[in-house]
Wavefront OBJ file of the C-alpha trace (Angstrom):
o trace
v 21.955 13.858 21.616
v 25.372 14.183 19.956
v 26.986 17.793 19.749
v 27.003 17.533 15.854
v 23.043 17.475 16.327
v 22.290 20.172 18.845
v 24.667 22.757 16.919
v 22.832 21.973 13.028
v 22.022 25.140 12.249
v 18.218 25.575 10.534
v 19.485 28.091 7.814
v 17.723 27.293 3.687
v 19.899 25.231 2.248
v 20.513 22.284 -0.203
v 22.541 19.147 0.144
v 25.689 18.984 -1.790
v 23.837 16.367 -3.579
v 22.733 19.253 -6.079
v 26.252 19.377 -7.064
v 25.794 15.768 -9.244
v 25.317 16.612 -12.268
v 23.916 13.048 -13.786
v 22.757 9.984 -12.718
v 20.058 7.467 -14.150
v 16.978 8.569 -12.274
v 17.933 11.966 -12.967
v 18.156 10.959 -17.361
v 14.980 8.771 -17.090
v 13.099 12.049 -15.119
v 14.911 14.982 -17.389
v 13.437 16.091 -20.448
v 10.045 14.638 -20.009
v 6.829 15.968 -19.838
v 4.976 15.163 -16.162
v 1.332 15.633 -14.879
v 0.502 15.857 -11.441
v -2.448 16.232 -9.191
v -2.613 17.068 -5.759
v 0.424 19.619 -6.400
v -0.780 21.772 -3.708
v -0.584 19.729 -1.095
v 2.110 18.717 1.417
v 4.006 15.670 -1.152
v 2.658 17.353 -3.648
v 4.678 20.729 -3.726
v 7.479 18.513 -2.429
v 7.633 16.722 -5.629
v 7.110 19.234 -8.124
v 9.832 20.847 -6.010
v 12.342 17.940 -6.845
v 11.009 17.619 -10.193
v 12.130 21.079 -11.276
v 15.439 20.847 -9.741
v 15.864 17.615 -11.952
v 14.824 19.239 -14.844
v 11.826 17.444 -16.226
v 10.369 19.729 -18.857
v 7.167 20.943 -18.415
v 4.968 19.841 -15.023
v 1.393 19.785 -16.150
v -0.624 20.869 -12.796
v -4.020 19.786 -12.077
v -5.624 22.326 -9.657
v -9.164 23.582 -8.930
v -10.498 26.311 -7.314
v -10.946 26.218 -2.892
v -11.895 28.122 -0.324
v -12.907 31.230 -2.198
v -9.590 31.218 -4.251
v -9.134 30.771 -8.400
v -6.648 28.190 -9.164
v -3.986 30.719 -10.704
v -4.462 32.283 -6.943
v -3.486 28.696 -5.559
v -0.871 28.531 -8.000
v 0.342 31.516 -7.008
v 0.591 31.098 -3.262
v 2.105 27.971 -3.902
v 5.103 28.980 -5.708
v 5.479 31.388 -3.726
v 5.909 29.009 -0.663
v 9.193 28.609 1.474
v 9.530 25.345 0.009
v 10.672 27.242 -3.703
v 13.177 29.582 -2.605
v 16.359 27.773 -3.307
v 14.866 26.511 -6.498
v 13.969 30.244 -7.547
v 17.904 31.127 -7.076
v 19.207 28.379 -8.675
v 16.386 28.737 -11.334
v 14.702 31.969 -11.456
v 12.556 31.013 -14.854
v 11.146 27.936 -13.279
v 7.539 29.057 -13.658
v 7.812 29.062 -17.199
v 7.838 25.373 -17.193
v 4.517 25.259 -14.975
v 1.333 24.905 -17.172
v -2.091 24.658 -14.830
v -4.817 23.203 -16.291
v -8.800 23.319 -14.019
v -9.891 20.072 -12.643
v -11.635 18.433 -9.735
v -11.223 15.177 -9.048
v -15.011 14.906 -7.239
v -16.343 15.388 -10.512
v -16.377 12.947 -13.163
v -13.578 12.706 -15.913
v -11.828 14.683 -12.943
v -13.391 18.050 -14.354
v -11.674 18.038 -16.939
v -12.197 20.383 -20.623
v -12.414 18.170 -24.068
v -9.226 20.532 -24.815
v -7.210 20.135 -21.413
v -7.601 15.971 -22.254
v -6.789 16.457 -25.936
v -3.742 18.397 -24.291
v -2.623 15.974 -21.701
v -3.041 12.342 -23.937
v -0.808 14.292 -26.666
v 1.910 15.415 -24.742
v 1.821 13.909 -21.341
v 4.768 11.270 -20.476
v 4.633 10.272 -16.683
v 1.771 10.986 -14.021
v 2.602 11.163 -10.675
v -1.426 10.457 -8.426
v -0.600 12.427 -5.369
v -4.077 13.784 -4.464
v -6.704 12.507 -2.368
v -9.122 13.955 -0.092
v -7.201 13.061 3.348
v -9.727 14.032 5.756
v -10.362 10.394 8.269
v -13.799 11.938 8.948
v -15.072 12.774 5.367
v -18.475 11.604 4.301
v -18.669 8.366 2.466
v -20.242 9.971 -0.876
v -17.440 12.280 -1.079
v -14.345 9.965 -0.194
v -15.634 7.941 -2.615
v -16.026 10.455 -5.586
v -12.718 11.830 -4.629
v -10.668 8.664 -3.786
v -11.988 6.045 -5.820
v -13.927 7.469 -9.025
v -11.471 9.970 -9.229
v -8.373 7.746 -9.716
v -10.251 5.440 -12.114
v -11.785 8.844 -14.105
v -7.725 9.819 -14.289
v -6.687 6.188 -15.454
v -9.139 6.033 -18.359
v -7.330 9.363 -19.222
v -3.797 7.660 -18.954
v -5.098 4.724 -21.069
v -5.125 7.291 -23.881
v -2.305 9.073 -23.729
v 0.171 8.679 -26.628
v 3.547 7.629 -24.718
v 2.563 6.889 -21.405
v 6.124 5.580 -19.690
v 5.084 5.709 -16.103
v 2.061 5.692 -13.600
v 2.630 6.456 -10.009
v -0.025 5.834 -7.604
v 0.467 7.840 -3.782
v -1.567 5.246 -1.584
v -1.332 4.799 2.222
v 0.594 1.958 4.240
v -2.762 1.973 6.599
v -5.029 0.936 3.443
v -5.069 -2.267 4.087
v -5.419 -1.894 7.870
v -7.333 -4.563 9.351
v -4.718 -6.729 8.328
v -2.175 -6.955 11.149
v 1.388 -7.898 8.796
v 0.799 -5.327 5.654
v 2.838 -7.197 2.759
v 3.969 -5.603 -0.654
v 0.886 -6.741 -2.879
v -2.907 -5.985 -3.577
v -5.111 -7.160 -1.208
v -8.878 -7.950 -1.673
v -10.906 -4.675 -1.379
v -13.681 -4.315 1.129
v -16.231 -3.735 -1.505
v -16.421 -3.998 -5.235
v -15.456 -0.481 -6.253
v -17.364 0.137 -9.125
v -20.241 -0.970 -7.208
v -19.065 1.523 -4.623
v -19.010 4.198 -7.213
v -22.521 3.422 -8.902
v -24.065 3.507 -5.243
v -22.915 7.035 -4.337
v -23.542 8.199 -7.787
v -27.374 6.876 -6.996
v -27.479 8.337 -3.741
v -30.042 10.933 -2.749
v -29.809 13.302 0.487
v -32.107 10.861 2.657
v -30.043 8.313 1.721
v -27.055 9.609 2.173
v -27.937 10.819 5.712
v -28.818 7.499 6.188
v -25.065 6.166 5.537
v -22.828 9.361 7.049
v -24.922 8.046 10.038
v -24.367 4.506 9.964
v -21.161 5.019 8.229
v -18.705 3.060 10.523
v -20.744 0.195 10.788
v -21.092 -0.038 6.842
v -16.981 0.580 6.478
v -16.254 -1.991 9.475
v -13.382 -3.038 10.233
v -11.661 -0.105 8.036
v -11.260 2.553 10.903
v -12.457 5.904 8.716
v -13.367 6.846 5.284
v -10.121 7.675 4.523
v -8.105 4.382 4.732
v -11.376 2.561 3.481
v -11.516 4.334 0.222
v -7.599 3.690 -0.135
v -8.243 0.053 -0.549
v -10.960 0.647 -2.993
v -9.035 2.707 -4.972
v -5.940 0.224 -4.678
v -7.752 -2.511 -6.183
v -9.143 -0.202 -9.498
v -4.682 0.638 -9.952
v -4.427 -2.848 -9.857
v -7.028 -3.668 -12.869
v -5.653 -0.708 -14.864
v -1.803 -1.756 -14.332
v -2.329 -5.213 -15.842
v -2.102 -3.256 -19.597
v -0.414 0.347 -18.011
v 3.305 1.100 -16.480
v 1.938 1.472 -12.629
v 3.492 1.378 -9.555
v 1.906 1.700 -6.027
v 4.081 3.573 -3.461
v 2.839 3.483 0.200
v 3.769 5.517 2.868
v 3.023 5.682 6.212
v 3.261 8.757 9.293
v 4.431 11.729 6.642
v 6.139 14.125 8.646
v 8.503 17.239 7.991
v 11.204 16.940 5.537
v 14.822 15.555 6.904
v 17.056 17.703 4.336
v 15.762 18.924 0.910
v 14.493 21.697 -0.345
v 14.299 22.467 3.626
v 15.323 21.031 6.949
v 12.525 20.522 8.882
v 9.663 21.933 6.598
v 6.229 20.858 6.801
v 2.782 22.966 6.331
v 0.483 19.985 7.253
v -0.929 19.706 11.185
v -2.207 16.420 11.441
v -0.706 13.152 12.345
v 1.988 13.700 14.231
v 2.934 17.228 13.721
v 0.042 18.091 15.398
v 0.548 16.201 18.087
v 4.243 17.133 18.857
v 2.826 21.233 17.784
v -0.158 20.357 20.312
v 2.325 18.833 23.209
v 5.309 21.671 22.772
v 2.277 24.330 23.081
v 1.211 23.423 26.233
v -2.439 22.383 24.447
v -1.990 18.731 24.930
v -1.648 17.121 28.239
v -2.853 13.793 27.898
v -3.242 11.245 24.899
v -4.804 8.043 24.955
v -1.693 5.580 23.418
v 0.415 2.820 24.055
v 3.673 4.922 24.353
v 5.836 1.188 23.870
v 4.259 1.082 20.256
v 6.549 1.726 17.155
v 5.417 5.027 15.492
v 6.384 3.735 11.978
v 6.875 7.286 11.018
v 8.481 9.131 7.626
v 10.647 11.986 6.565
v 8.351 13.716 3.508
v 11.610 13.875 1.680
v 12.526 10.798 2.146
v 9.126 9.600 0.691
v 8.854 11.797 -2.546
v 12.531 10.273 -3.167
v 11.367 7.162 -2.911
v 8.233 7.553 -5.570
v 11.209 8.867 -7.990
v 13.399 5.901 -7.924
v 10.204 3.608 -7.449
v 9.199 5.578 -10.855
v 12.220 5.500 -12.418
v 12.354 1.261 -11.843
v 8.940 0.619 -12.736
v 10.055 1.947 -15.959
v 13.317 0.199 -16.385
v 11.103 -3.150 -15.821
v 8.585 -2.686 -17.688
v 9.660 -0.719 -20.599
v 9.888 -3.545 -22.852
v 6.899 -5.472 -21.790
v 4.149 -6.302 -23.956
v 0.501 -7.436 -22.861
v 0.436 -11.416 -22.932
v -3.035 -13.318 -24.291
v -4.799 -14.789 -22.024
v -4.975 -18.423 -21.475
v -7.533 -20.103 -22.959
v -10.894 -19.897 -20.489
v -9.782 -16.930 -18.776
v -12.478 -14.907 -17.258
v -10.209 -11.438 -17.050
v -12.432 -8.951 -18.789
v -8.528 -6.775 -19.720
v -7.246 -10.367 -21.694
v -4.239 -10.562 -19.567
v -3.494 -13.195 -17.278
v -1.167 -11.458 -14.985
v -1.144 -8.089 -12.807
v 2.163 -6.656 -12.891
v 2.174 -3.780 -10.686
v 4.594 -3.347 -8.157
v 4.340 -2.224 -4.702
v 6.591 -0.362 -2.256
v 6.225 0.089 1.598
v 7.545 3.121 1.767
v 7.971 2.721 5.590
v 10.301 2.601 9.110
v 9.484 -0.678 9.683
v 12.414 -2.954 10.991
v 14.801 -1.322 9.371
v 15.095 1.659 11.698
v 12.202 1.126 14.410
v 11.448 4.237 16.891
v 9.022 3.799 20.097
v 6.313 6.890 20.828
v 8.335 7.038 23.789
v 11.219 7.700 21.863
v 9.486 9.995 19.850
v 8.010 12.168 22.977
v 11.966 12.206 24.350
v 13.396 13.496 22.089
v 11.380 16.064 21.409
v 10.885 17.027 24.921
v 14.548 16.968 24.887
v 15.390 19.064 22.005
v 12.532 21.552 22.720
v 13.916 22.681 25.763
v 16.472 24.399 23.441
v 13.611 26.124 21.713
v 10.221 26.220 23.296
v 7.559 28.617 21.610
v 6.714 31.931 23.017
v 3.149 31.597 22.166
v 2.246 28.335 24.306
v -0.805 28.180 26.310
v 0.879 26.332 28.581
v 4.796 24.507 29.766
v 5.228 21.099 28.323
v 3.277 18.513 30.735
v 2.088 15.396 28.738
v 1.015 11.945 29.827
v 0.350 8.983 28.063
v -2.059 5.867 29.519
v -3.509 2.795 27.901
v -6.236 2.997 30.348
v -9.858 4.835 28.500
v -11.081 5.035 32.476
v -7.934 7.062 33.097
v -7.627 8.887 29.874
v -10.930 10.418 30.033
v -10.299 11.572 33.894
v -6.672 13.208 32.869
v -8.978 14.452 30.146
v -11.219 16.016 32.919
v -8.302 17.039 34.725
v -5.748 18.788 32.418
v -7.950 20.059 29.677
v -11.324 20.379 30.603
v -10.787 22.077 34.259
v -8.256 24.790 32.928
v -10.446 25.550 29.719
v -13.501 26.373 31.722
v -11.153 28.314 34.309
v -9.261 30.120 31.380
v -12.739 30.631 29.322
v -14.420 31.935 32.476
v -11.717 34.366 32.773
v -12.115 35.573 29.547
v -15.651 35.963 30.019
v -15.149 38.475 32.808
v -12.700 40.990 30.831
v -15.313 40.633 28.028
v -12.908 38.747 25.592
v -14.421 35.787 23.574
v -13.645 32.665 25.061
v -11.831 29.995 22.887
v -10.228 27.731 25.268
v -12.888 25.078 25.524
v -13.694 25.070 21.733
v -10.288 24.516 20.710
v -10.435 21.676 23.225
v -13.505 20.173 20.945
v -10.996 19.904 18.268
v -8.359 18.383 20.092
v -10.281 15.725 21.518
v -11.936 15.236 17.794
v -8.955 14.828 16.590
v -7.747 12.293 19.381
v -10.457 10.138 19.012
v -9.581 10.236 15.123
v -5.900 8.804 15.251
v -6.546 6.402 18.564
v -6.829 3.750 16.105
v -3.366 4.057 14.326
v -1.642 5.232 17.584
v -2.304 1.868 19.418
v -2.601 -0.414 16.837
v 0.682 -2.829 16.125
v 1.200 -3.700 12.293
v 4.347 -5.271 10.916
v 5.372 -4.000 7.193
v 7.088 -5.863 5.187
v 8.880 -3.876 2.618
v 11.841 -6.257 0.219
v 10.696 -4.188 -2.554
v 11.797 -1.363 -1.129
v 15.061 -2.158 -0.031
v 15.676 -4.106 -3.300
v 15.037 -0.409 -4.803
v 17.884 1.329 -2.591
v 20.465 -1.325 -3.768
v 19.598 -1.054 -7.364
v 20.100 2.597 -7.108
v 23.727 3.836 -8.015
v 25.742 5.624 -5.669
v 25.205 9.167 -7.411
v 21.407 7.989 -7.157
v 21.672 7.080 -3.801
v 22.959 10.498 -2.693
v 20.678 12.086 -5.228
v 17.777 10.721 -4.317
v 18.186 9.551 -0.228
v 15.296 7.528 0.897
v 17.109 4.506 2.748
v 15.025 5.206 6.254
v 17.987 2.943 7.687
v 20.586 5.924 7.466
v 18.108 8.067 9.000
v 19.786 9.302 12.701
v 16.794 10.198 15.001
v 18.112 12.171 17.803
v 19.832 14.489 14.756
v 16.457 14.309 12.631
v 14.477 15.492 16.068
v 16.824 18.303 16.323
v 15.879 19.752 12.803
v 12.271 18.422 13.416
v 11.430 20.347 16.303
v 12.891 23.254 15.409
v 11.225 22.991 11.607
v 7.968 22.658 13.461
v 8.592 25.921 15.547
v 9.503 27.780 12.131
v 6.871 26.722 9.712
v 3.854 25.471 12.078
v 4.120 28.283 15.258
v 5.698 30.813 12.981
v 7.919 32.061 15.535
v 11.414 33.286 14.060
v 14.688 31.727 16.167
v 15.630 35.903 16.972
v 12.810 35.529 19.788
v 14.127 32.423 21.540
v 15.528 34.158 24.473
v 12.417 35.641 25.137
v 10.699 32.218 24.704
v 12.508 30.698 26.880
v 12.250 33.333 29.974
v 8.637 33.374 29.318
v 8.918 29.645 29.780
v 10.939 29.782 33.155
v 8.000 32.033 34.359
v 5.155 29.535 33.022
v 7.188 26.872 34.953
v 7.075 28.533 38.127
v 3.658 29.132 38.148
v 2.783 25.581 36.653
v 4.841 24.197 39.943
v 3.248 26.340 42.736
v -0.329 25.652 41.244
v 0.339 21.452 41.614
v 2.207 22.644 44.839
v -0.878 23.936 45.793
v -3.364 21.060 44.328
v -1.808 18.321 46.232
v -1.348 20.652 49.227
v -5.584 21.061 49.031
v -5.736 17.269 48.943
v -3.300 16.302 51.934
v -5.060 18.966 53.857
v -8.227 17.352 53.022
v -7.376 13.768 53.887
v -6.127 14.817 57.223
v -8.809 16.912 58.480
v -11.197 13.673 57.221
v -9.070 11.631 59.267
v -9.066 14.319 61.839
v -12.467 14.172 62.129
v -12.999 10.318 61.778
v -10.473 9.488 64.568
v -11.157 12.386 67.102
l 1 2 3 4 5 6 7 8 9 10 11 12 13 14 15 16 17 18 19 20 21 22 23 24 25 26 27 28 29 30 31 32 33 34 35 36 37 38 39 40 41 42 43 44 45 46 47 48 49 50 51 52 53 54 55 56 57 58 59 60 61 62 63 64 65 66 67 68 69 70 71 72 73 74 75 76 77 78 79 80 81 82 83 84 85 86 87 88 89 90 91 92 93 94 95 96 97 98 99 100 101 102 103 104 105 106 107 108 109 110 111 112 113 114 115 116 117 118 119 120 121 122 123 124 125 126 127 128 129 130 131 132 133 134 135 136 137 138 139 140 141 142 143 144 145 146 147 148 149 150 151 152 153 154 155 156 157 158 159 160 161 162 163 164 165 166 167 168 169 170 171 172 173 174 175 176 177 178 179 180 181 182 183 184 185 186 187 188 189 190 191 192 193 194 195 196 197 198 199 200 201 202 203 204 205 206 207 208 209 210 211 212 213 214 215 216 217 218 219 220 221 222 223 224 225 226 227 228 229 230 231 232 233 234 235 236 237 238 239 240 241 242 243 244 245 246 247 248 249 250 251 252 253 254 255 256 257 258 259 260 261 262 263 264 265 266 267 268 269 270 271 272 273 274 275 276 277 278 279 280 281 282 283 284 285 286 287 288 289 290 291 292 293 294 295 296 297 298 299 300 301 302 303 304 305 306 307 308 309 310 311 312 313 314 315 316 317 318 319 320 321 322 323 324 325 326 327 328 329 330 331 332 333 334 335 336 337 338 339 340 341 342 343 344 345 346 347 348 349 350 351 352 353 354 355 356 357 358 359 360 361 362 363 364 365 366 367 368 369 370 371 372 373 374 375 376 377 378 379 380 381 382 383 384 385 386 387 388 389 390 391 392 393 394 395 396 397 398 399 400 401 402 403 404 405 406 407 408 409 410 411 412 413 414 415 416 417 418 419 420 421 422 423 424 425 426 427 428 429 430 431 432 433 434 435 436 437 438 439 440 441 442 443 444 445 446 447 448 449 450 451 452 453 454 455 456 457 458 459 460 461 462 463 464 465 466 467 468 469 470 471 472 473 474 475 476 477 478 479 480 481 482 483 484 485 486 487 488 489 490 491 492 493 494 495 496 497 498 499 500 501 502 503 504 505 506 507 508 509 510 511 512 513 514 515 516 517 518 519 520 521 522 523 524 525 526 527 528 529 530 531 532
């Protein structure tokens, strides 16, 4: 790792990007009036983030009530996040241009009042699709509602609204899955999707038992509900963006942000970050991957710049467009004989490929520098292709120490947690198995046709060339973004990490000292016995 990367400090601050005062993504965004949904989640603050700093003029928030909270609660947490600080110095009235309007996207016309529609189709300009219900193990019924009747509920909105410029849909790279080369374009869906929506809107609680049971055989060869309901929902964009400005952007491993609003922020823990959070804890020990795969992973920042400028030229090429007749005989229900949405990979790729391996070096290598004080556990992971072997490490490094730790517990009358939390982490491991040894190649020439059209100002504006990307110096603001924002420890009690780490270490070495000291013993007094 180069000495530039290891002394980066972690401090808030933004590029000097923020210093350019114009450029033509910035004049297309500024000024305009833009909804979006799913602006509580991990892209989603991101965006509205970037959006404000821009200065679009009003961000129309879709947001419903969860977990016991009212949306203006929601709201309120989530401007008050980490990710807002610079923006609240540089503009302290920001809120002002905030206006939060109820809706749900399980229920139909997205939950949304006669007077919050009237309000959107009058004044609305650009709509930026970030949400989605992102759970792999959701039941079908819901993904579905969520997913899929949701986006097409929000389109028939769109098809109202007055001066509609631009339609940006947040899909997945993994939608299309089964498919082992993932090009730029629509693919057939698995299943009609209005179909799919009529069936779940029939469905009746013996029925629907019926499918969460039987679920991955009905979804085959689509992995999870997730990446199945992507495709769906990819295929109702594409029927809608024959007559509206759309554009599909798909990403693939999200992780934290690379520079803006926040080196190294992230607040979501799966994928990835809660692997690396689960390995630098001392939780995980073993995974079940092919460590020579490419993790075709994603700086968050370097996604939501990429839906700008993929926003910005969907409008610049289709601005002037005009629906064409169709040809005589046509069977398109829309009367338009071409689709004319674009789609970008938004992906690693080829252009800047890392191995897992890679990925588990240098983070091993960089957290040395800053392990947690918190940790179950020092850093000891292993990787095997084998299932016979992973479920005997399994046995070995998580199941054996849970029931010792948990048993401990027990007998000072604490509540045991250990093997529980295990539960989830194997859950969880079962869950990604299927993206973390599966090999797909994206293609993405829309994508880098995008960078070169941008202007230099844009370019530094709005970074999302994965090419430039260094990964040793992104791992060094990774890991230690991960120790900030997802183990909440503050850098001031590193030292005291790090001792408690040289003590863990010591006693992780005498107990394997002393496990393959029990085993030679063993063999020899076997042989011992055998031969005398």
């Amino acid at each position: 790792m180069s000495v530039v990367a290891m002394e980066r400090n972690n401090d808030l601050s933004l590029t000097d990007e923020k210093k350019i005062a114009n450029t033509p993504v910035m004049e297309f965004y500024r000024g305009k009036n833009v909804l979006v949904t799913g602006g509580t989640g991990f892209i989603g603050r991101l965006l509205i983030e970037k959006l404000l700093r821009i200065n679009v003029k009003q961000i129309i928030l879709l947001s419903r009530p969860k977990k016991g909270k009212t949306v203006q609660q929601r709201c309120d947490e989530l401007f008050g996040s980490v990710v807002f600080m610079n923006l609240k110095k540089d503009y302290p009235a920001f809120i002002d241009r905030i206006k939060i309007l109820d809706a749900d996207l399980q229920h139909p016309g997205v939950g949304l009042s006669d007077e919050s529609i009237d309000y959107i189709v009058k004044n609305t300009q650009i709509v930026f699709h970030a949400a989605s219900d992102v759970r792999f193990d959701q039941a079908l019924k819901k993904a579905i509602e969520v997913n899929v009747r949701g986006t097409r509920d929000l389109l028939r909105i769109c098809e109202k609204i007055i001066n509609l410029e631009l339609f940006i849909y947040i899909s997945t790279a993994y939608s299309n899955c089964p498919e082992e080369t993932i090009k730029e374009e629509f693919y057939p869906p698995p299943s009609d999707p209005e179909k799919m929506i009529q069936l779940v809107e029939a469905m009746d609680e013996h029925f629907e038992d019926h499918i969460n049971k039987t679920v991955n055989e009905f979804i085959h060869p689509w992995p999870n509900t997730y990446v199945y309901t992507k495709a769906l929902t990819e295929d109702v964009v594409r029927q809608f963006g024959e007559l509206l400005p759309i554009a599909v952007v798909r990403p693939s491993i999200i992780i934290a942000t690379n520079e803006e609003p926040i080196e190294g922020w992230t607040d979501n823990i799966y994928g990835l970050n809660g692997v690396i959070a689960g390995i630098a804890l001392g939780i995980i020990r073993v995974m079940y991957l092919d460590d020579v795969n490419n993790g075709d992973i994603i700086p968050a920042d370097i996604v939501v710049n990429g839906v700008l400028a993929a926003g910005w030229q969907t409008y610049v090429e289709r601005k002037h467009e005009r629906p064409v007749e169709a040809k005589s005989g046509s069977t398109d229900s829309k009367g338009v004989v071409r689709p004319r949405t674009k789609i970008y990979n938004c992906v690693t790729g080829n252009d800047n490929p890392i191995t897992y391996q890679k990925i588990y070096d240098y983070s091993i290598q960089v957290g040395k520098h800053c392990p947690p004080k918190r940790s179950l556990w020092v850093v000891c992971h292993n990787t095997t292709k084998s299932k016979f072997l992973y479920e005997y490490y399994k046995f070995l490094y998580h199941l054996v120490p849970a029931f010792l730790i948990d048993t401990y517990l027990r007998a000072i009358r604490r509540t045991p947690r250990i093997m529980d939390l295990y539960k989830k982490v194997h859950k969880f491991a079962t869950v990604i198995s299927y993206f973390a040894n599966g090999r797909w190649h994206f293609e993405k020439e829309n994508m880098r046709a995008l960078v070169k059209k941008l202007s230099p100002d844009d370019q530094a504006m709005f970074p999302c060339d994965i090419a430039k990307l260094n990964w040793p110096d992104y791992f060094w603001t990774y890991i230690h973004g991960l120790r900030r924002h997802i183990a909440n420890e503050p850098m001031d009690n590193l030292e005291e990490a790090k001792k408690r780490h040289r003590q863990m270490r010591f006693v992780h070495y005498f107990i394997v000292a002393a496990y393959y000291f029990f085993w030679l013993a063993l063999i020899f007094y076997i042989f011992k016995w055998f031969l005398f």
